[in-house]
MIBASE-552746 format. One record per residue: x, y, z of N, C-alpha, C in turn; residue in three letters. Coordinates in steps of 0.1 Angstrom, whole numbers, padded with zeros to 4 digits, always signed. Layout:
XYZXYZXYZALA ...
% end
This chain:
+0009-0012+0000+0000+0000+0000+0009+0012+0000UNK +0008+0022-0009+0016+0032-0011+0010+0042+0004UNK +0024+0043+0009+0019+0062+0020+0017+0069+0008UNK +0010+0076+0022+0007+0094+0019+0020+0100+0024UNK +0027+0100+0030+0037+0107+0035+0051+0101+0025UNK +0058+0112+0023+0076+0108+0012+0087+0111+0022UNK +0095+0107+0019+0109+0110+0023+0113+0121+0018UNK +0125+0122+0017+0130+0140+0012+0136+0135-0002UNK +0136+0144-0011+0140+0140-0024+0152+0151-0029UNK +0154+0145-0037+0168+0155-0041+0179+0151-0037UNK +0192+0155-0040+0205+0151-0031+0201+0160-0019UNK +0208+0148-0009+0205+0153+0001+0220+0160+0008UNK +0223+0167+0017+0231+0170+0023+0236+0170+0038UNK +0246+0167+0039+0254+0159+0052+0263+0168+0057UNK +0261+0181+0066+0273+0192+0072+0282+0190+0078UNK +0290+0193+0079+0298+0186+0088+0302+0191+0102UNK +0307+0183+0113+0306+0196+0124+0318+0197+0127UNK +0320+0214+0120+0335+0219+0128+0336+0222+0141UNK +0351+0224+0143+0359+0222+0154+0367+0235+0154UNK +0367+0247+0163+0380+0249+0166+0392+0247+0166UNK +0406+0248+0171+0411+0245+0176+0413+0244+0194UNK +0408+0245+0196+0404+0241+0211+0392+0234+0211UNK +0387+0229+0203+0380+0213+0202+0365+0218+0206UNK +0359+0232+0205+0347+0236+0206+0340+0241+0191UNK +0328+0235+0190+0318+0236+0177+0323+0251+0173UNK +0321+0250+0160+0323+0268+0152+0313+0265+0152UNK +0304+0274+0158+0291+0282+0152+0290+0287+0138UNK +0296+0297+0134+0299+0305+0124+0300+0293+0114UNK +0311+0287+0111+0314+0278+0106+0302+0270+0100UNK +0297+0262+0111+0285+0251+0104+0270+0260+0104UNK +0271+0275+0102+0259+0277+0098+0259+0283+0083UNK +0273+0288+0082+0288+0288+0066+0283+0271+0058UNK +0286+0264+0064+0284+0252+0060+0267+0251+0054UNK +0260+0252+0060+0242+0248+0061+0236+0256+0051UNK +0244+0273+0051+0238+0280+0043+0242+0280+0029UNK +0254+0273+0027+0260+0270+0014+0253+0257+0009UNK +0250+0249+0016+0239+0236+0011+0227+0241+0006UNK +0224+0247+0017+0212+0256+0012+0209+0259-0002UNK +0217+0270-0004+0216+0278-0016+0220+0270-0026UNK +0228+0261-0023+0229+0253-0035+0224+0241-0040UNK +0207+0245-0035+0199+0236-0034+0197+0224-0035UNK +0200+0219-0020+0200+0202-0019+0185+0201-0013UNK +0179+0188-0015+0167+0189-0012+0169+0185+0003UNK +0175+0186+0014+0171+0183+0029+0184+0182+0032UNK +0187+0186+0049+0196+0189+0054+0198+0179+0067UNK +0206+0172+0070+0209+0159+0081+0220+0162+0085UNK +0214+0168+0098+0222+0172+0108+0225+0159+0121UNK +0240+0164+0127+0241+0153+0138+0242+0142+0135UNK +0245+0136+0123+0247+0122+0117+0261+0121+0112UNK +0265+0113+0103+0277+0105+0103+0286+0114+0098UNK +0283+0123+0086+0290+0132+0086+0297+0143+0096UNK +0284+0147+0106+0290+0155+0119+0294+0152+0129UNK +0302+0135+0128+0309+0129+0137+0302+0127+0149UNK +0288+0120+0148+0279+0117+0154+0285+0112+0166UNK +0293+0100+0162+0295+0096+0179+0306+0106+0192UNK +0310+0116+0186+0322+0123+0196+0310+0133+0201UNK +0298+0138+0200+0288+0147+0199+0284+0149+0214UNK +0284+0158+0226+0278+0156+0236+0268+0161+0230UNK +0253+0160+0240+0245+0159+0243+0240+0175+0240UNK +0252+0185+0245+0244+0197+0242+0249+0201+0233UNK +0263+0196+0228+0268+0202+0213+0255+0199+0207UNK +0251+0185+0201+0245+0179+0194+0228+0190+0197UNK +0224+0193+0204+0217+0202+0207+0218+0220+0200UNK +0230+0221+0203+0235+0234+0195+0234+0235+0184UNK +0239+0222+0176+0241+0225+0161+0233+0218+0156UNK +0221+0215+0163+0207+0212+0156+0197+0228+0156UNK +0196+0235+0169+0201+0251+0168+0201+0261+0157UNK +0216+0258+0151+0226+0267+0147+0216+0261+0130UNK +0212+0248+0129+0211+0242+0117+0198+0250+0118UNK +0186+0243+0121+0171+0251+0126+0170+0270+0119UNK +0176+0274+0128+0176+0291+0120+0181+0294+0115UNK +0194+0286+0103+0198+0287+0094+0191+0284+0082UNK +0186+0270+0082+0177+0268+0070+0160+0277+0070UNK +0160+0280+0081+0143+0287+0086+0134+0276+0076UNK +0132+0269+0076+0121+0267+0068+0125+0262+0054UNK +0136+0264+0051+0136+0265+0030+0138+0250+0029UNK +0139+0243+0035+0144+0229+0037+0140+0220+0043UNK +0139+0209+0042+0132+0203+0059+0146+0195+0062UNK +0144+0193+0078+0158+0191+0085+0154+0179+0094UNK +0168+0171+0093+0168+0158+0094+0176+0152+0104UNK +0175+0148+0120+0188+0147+0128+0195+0132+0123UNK +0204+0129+0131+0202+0113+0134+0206+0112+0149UNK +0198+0103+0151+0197+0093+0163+0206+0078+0163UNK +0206+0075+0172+0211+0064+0174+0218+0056+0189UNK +0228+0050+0188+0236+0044+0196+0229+0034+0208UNK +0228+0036+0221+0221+0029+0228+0206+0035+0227UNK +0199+0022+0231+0185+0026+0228+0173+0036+0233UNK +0180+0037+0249+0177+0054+0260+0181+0065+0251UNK +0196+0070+0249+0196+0078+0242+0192+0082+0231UNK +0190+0069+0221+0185+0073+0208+0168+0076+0211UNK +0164+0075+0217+0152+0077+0223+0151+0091+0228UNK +0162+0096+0233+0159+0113+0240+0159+0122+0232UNK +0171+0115+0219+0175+0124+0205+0164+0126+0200UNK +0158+0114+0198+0146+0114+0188+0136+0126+0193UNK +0132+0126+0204+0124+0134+0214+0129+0149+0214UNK +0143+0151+0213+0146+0166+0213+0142+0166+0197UNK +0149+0163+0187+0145+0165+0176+0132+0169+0175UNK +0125+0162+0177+0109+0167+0179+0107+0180+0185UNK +0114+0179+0200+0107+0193+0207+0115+0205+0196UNK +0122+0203+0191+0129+0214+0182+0124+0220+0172UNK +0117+0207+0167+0112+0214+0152+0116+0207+0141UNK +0120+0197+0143+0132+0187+0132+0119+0181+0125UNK +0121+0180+0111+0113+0170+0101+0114+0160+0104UNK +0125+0155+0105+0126+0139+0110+0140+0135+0115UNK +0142+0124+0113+0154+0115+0116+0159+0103+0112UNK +0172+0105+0111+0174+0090+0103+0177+0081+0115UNK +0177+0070+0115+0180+0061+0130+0189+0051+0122UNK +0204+0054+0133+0216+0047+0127+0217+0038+0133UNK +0225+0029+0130+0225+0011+0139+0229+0018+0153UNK +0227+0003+0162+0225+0005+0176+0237+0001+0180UNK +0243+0010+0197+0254+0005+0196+0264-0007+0198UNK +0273-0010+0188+0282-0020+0190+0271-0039+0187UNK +0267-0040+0189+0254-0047+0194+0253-0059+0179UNK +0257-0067+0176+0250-0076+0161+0237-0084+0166UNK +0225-0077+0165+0216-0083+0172+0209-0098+0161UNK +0198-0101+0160+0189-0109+0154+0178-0096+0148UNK +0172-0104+0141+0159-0096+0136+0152-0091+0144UNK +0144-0100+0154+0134-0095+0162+0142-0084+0170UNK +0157-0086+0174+0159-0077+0184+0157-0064+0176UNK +0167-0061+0162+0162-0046+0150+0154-0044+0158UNK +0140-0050+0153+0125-0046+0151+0124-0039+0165UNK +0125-0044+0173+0117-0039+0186+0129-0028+0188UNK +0143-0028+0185+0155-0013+0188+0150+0000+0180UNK +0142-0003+0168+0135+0009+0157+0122+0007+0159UNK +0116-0001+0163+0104+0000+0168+0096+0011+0180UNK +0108+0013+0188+0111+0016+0201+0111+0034+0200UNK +0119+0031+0192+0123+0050+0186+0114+0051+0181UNK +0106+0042+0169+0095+0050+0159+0086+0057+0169UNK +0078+0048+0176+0071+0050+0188+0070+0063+0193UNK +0081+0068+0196+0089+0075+0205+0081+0088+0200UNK +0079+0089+0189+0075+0104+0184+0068+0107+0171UNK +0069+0116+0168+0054+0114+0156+0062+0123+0142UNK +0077+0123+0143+0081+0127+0133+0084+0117+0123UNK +0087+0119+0111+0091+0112+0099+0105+0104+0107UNK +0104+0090+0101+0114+0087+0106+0123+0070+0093UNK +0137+0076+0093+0148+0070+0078+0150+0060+0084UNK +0151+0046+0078+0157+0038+0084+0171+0036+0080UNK +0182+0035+0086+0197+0035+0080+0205+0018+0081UNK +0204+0013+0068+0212-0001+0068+0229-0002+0066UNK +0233-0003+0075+0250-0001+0076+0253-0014+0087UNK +0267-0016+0087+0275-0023+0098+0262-0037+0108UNK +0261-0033+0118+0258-0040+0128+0236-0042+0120UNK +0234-0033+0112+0219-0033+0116+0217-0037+0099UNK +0217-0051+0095+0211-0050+0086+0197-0058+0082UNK +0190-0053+0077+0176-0062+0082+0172-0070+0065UNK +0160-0077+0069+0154-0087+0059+0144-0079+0053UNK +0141-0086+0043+0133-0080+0035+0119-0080+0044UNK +0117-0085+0049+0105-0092+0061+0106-0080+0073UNK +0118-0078+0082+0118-0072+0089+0113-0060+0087UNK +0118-0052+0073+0117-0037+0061+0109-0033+0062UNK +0094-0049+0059+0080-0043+0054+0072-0045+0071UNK +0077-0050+0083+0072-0048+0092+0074-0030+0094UNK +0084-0023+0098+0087-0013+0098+0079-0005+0090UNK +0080-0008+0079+0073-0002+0068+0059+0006+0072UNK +0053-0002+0083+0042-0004+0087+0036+0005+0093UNK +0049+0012+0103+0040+0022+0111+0045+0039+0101UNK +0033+0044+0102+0034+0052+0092+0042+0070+0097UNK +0050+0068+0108+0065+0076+0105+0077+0074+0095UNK +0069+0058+0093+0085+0055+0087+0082+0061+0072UNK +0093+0068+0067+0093+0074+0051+0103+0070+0042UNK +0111+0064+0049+0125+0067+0038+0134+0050+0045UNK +0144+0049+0038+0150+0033+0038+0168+0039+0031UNK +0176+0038+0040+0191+0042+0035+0198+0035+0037UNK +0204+0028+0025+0211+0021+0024+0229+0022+0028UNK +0234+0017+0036+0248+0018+0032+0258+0008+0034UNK +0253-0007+0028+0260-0015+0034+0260-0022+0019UNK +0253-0020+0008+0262-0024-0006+0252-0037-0011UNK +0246-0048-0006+0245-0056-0012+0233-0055-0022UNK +0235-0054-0032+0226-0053-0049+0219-0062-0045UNK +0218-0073-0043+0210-0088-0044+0198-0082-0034UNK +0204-0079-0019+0193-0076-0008+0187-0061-0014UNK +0192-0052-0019+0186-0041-0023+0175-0042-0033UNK +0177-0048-0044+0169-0054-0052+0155-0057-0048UNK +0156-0069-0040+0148-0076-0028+0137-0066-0023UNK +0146-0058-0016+0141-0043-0012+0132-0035-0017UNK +0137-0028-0028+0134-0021-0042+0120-0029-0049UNK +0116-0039-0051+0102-0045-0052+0094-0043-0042UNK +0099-0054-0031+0088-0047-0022+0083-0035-0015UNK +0097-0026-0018+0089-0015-0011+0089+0001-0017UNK +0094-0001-0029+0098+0005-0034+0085+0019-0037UNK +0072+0016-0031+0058+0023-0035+0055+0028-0022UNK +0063+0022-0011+0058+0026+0004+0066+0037+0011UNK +0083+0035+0010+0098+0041+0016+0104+0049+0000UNK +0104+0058+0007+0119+0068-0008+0130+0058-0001UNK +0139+0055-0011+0143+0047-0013+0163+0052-0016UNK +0170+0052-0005+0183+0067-0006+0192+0058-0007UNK +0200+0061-0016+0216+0057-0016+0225+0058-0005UNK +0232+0056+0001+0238+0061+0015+0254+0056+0018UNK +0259+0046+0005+0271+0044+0005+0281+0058+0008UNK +0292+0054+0012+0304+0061+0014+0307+0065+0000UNK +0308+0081-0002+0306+0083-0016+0299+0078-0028UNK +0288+0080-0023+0276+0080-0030+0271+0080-0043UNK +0280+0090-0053+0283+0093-0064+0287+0077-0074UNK +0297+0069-0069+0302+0062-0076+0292+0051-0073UNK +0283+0047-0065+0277+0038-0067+0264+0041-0075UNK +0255+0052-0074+0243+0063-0081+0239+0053-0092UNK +0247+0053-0100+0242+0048-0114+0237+0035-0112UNK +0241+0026-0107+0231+0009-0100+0222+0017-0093UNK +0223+0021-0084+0216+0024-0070+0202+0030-0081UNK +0208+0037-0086+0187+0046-0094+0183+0038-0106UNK +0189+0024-0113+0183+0018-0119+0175+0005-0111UNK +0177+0006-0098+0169-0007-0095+0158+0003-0084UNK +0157+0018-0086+0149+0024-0079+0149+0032-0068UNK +0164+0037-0066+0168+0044-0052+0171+0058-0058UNK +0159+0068-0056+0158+0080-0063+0167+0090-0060UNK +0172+0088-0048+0184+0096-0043+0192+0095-0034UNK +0204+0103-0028+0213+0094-0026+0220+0117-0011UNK +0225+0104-0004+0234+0113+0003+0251+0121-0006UNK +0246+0130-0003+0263+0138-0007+0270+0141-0002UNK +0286+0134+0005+0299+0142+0009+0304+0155-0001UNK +0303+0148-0010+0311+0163-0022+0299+0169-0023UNK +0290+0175-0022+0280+0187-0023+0287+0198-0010UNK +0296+0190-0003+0299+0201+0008+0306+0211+0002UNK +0317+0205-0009+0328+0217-0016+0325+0221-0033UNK +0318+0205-0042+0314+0208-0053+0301+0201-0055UNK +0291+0214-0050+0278+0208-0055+0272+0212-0070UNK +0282+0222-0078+0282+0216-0090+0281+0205-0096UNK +0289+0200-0094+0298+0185-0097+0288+0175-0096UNK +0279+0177-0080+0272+0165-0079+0258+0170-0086UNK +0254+0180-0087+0242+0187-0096+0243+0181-0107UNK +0258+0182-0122+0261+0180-0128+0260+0165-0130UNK +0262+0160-0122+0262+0144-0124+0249+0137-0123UNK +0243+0143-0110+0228+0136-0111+0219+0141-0119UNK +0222+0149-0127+0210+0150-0140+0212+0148-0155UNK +0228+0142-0157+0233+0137-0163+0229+0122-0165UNK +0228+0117-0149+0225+0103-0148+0207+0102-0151UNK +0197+0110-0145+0185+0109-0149+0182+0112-0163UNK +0192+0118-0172+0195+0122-0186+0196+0114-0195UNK +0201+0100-0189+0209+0091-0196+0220+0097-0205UNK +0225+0104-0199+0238+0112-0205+0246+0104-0204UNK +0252+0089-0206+0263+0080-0207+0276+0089-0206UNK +0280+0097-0216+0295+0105-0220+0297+0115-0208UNK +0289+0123-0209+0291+0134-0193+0292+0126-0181UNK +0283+0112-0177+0286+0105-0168+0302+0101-0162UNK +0303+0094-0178+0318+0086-0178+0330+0100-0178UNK +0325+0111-0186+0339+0122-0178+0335+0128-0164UNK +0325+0129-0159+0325+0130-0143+0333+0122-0135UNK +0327+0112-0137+0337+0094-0133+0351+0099-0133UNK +0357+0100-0146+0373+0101-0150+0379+0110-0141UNK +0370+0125-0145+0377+0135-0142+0377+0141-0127UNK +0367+0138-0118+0361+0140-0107+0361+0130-0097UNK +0350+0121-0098+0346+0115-0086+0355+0103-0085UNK +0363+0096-0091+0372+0087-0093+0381+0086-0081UNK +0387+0097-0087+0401+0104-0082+0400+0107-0072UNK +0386+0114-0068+0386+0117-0047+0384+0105-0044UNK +0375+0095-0047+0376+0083-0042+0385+0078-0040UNK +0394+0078-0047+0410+0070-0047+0414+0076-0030UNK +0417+0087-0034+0419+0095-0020+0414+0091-0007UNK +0403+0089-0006+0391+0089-0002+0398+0073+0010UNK +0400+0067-0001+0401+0049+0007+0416+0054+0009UNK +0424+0062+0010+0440+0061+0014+0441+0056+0029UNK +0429+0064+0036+0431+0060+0054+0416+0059+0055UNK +0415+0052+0069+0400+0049+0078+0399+0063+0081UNK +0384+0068+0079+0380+0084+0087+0378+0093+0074UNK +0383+0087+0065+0390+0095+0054+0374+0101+0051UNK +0364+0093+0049+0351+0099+0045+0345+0113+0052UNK +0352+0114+0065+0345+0124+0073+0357+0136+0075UNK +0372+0132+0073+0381+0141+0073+0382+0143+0060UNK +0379+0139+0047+0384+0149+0035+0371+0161+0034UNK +0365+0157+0033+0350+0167+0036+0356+0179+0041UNK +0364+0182+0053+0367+0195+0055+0377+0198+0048UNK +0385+0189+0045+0401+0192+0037+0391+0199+0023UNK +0383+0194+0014+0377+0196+0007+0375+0207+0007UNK +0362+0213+0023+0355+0225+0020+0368+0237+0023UNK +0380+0233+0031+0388+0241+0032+0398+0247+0016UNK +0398+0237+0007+0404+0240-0004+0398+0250-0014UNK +0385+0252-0012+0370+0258-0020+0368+0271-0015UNK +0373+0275-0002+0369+0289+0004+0363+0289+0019UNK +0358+0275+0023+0345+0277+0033+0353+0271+0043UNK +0355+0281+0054+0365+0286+0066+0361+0276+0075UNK +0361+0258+0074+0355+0254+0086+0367+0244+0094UNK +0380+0248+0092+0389+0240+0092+0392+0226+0094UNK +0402+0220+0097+0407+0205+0096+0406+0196+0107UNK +0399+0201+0121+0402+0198+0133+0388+0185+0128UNK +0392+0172+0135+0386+0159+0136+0387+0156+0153UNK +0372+0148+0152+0381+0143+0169+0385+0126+0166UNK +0391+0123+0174+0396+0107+0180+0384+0099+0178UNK +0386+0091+0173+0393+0082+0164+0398+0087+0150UNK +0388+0098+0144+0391+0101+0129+0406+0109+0129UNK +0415+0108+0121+0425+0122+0119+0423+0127+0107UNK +0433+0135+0113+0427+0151+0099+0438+0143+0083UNK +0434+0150+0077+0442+0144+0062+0454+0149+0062UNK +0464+0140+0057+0483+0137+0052+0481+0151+0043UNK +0493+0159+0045+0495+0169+0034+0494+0159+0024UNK +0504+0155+0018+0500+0152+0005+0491+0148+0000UNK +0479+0140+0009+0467+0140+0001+0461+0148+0000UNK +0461+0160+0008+0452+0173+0006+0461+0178-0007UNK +0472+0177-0012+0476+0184-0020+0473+0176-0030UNK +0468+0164-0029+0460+0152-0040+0447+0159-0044UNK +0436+0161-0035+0428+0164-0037+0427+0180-0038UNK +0435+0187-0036+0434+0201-0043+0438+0201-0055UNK +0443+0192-0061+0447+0193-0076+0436+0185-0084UNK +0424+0176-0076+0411+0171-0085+0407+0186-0084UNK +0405+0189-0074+0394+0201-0073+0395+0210-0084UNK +0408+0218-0082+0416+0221-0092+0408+0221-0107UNK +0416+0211-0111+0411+0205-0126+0394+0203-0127UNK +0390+0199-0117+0375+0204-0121+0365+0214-0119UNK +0372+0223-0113+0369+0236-0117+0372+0244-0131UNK +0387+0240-0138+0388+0243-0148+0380+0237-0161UNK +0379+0222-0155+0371+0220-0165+0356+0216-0169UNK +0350+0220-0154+0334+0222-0153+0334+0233-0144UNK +0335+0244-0150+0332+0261-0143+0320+0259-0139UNK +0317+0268-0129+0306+0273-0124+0298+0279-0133UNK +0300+0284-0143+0294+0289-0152+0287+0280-0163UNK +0289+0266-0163+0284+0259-0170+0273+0253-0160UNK +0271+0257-0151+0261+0252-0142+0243+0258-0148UNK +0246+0272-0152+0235+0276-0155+0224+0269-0163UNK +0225+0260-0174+0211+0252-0177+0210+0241-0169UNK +0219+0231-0161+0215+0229-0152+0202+0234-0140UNK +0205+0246-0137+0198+0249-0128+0187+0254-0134UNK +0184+0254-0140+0171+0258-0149+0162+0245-0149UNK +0166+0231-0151+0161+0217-0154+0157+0215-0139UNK 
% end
């Protein structure tokens, strides 16, 4: 039975949360960050999730720069926390998100924990419950569920959306039939970009963006390329772009959440390089790697070629 209610559509976007150097949130910074998403119109904003180094997050940072996110987008967007870890806290998150104002939330696996099915069901069960906002389910690491378990969830009608980030085509597939009329249906791999093209032929209409943080050109350019069936612009995006940071990308563990600032620092947007423990910040040389993609693909997809894009 198809909802009445959708997930968020469009690329979506992932902020990231800076750091000082004395290890306190920029303000300034991630609302620099939020408002550059903004305007460069991503369709929904997810805050406090993997990108913003979810697990280092106290209780009132995570609070703040749900805040700082809130009266930055005012409205032009709908805003998305994440929850998670043990099943109390992911429960209080869920609950501030609500008293805040948040559209919804994605709910990330629980912590540490390789449970059974029934255990999932009743750990997202628990949260859905919990509150009457739209609520993503996120398949990664420790939480991945059956096709059976999907369409239980499916059931209670907060749930809107289904993000994948754990790769397997066969189970996605699986997925993508059965539910494909009930849940928006999100890409959520670790660079997102290079899997897209599978991911929206078996029905997963959109996808999370790391690179929208520094070239949302790039990923504008690409995803309408791919709903274009533009094969040739695809394959030189591939070549000239998303390849290459990938490569980068897998050099070190963390690398997903520390190039993102190396990135947005290379591009203009003042949110600097500070990571906390466990992630570290990026090797000069790979930052001098990935300033020389960036580089090259600014010279050779200007900002100025953006304009009939943004018209479409």
């Amino acid at each position: 039975m198809e909802k009445k209610y959708k997930g968020p559509t469009g690329i979506l976007g992932f902020p990231i949360a800076p750091f000082t150097n004395n290890g306190q949130v920029d303000e300034q910074a991630l609302e620099s960050n939020v408002d550059f998403l903004v305007k460069e119109g991503l369709g929904a904003i997810f805050i406090n999730a993997g990108s913003s180094e979810f697990q280092s997050l106290s209780t009132e940072e995570y609070e703040l720069m749900l805040d700082v996110t809130l009266a930055t987008t005012n409205g032009k967007v709908p805003v998305y926390t994440g929850v998670g870890g043990n099943i109390s806290a992911a429960v209080k998150l869920a609950e501030l998100s609500e008293a805040k104002g948040a559209e919804g939330y994605l709910i990330m696996p629980p912590y540490l924990i390789h449970g059974e099915q029934e255990g999932l069901y009743h750990y997202y069960k628990t949260i859905i419950e919990s509150t009457n906002l739209k609520a993503l389910l996120y398949q990664r690491d420790n939480a991945i569920f059956t096709t059976d378990t999907l369409k239980k969830l499916a059931d209670f009608e907060q749930v809107v959306g289904f993000k994948d980030g754990h790769g397997d085509m066969e189970l996605n597939i699986e997925i993508s039939h059965a539910l494909r009329n009930r849940l928006r249906l999100m890409n959520g791999m670790p660079f997102a970009e290079v899997t897209m093209p599978s991911y929206y032929s078996i029905g997963f209409e959109t996808y999370s963006s790391a690179l929208s943080n520094y070239l949302p050109h790039i990923s504008r350019m690409f995803f309408e390329a791919l709903k274009n069936q533009e094969e040739d612009r695809v394959s030189e995006l591939y070549q000239d772009v998303i390849l290459p940071i990938n490569q980068i990308r897998k050099l070190k563990k963390g690398y997903a959440v520390s190039l993102i600032k190396a990135g947005m620092e290379i591009v203009g947007l003042p949110v600097g390089e500070v990571v906390r423990a466990p992630l570290v910040p990026v090797e000069r040389e790979h930052y001098q790697q990935l300033e020389n993609v960036i580089n090259r693909a600014f010279q050779r997809y200007p900002l100025a070629d953006m304009s009939e894009v943004k018209k479409s």
